[in-house]
C-alpha positions, 0 to 999 in steps of 0.5 A: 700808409706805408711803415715808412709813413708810420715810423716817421708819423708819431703817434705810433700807438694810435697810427699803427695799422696791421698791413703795415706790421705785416709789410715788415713785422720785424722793422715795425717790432723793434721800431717800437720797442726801441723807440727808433727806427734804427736798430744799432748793433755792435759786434767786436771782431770776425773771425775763424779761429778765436784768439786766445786774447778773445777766448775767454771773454766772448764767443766772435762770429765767424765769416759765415756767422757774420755773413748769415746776420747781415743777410738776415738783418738786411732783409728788414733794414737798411743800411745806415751810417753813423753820420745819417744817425748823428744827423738825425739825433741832432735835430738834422732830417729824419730816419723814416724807414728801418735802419741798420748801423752796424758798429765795432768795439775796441779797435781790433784788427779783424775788423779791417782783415776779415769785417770789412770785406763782407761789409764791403759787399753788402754795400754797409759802412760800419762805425769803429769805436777805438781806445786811445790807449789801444791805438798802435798796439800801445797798450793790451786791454787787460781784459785782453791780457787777462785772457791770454793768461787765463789760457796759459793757466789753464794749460799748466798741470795741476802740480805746477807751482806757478798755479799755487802762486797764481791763486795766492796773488788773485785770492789777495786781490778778492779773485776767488774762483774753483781755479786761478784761470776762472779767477784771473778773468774776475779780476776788474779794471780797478785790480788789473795791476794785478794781471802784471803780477800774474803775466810775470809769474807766467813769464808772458810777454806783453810788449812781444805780444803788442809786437808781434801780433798786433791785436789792434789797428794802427793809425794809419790803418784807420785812416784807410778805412776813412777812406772807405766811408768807415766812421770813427767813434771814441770808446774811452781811453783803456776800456774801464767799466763807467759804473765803477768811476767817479763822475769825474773820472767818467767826465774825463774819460768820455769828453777826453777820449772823444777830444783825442779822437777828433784831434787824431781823425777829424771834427766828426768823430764826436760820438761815444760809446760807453764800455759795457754798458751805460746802465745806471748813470745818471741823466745828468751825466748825459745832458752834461755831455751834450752840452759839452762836445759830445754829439751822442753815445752808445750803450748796450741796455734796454732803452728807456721809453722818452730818453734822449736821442742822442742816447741810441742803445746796441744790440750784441750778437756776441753770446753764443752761436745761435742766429741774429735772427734767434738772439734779436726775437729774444731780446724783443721778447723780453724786453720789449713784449709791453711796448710792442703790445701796446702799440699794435693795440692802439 
């Protein structure tokens, strides 16, 4: 029986046999512990220098870094597509082996300047998931902005006037912090009128900033990467946190944003990745959304045993410098020990 055979058995508890883990022990782990064959990671942008808009949020890979992940993961998994994983959710013929699919966040323009060809030449079709409100360069993600002033702020000296002001304006709005560049990356999705106060004492420019450096792809660059096999995804409209809305403000911004990414790419384009995570929504809120359009979603928690198919949960190789191989050992081991266990048990 190969691991193949195993993985597409059921019953992997019972079926499992050690010369199979040892074929491929990694494949096999996170089969088990994520209940899928595939394992869906999520990466936001590639790059060598960080920009100030990404500085203060997360750390990117670098081309080397990202290089290094794909050669490790591609080592124990295949390379998948969002349309074969859709498929397979849906009822459609069945992954039988360890399956990588690799996807990007918010639409950034790294991915088609630097991902793309590394991904190019390891032969793997990455999935993009886009907000709406990003599309162009229309409107800068606050938590893009909240960074690019965080930058500033840090920079000023401490006699500055503008920090008192800064502090002031963000303590109002609940944004206590040690200093106003730690606080105004407290700031929330529901606050985040407040970054336009703090950009206007600053005297930072986001329109000439949309402008002239082009944070995010454009439509038609989008559509060229179509071109290459690339699948498109909706990531909602501008990025809010789907804990914090209502469940009409969560309905809204799902099963609009995916209808206006399949008006602008194509009938295809039906999947949803939740900002954050998707932690602690109810599973009505899932089976109203299958039910109405929307093919599947993506999260980034720790998957529930027996959950829908259609409810595929992301790995992010994002927290640090250390080694996909060091981050994704890690995660299996603390989240996932009590299933492994009980599967090479029998």
């Amino acid at each position: 029986m190969s691991v193949a055979d195993v993985i597409s058995g059921g019953g992997l508890g019972r079926r499992l046999r050690w010369m199979d883990a040892l074929r491929n022990p990694l494949g096999t782990a996170c089969h088990h512990a994520y209940g899928s064959p595939v394992l869906a990671v999520v990466y936001h942008a590639v790059c060598d220098t960080v920009p100030d808009h990404l500085k203060h949020i997360y750390r990117p890979r670098t081309p080397k870094e990202f290089t290094e992940d794909l050669d490790f993961l591609l080592k124990h998994f295949e390379p998948t597509d969002l349309p074969t994983v859709t498929g397979s959710a849906m009822g459609g013929p069945e992954i039988r082996r360890p399956s990588l699919l690799v996807t990007f966040d918010d639409g950034m323009r790294e991915v088609a300047e630097v991902a793309m060809p590394i991904l190019r030449r390891k032969g793997i079709r990455p999935a993009l998931y886009l907000n709406l409100n990003f599309l162009d360069n229309g409107t800068l993600f606050y938590r893009h902005k909240a960074s690019l002033l965080a930058e500033r702020l840090s920079r000023l000296a401490e006699a500055d006037p503008r920090r008192a002001v800064c502090a002031a304006t963000l303590a109002r709005a609940g944004a206590v912090a040690a200093n106003p560049a730690t606080g105004v990356m407290k700031v929330s999705w529901h606050q985040r009128a407040v970054l336009d106060e703090i950009a206007t004492v600053l005297e930072f420019d986001t329109a000439g900033f949309l402008a002239t450096q082009r944070p995010y792809l454009t439509r038609d660059e989008i559509t060229n990467l179509m071109a290459e096999g690339v699948s498109i995804g909706a990531h909602g409209f501008d990025h809010p946190n789907h804990r914090l809305l209502t469940p009409e403000q969560r309905r809204e911004e799902v099963t609009g944003s995916v209808a206006g990414i399949r008006e602008l790419f194509g009938p295809g384009c039906g999947s949803f990745a939740f900002p954050y995570s998707d932690e602690g929504l109810h599973d009505s809120l899932f089976t109203d959304l299958y039910g109405g359009g929307v093919d599947l979603t993506f999260g980034t928690s720790w998957p529930r045993r027996g959950g829908p198919q259609r409810r595929i949960q992301r790995i992010c190789f994002e927290n640090g410098p250390a080694a996909a191989k060091q981050q994704l050992v890690k995660r299996l081991l603390r989240g996932g020990a009590g299933n492994i266990k009980r599967a090479l048990a029998g």
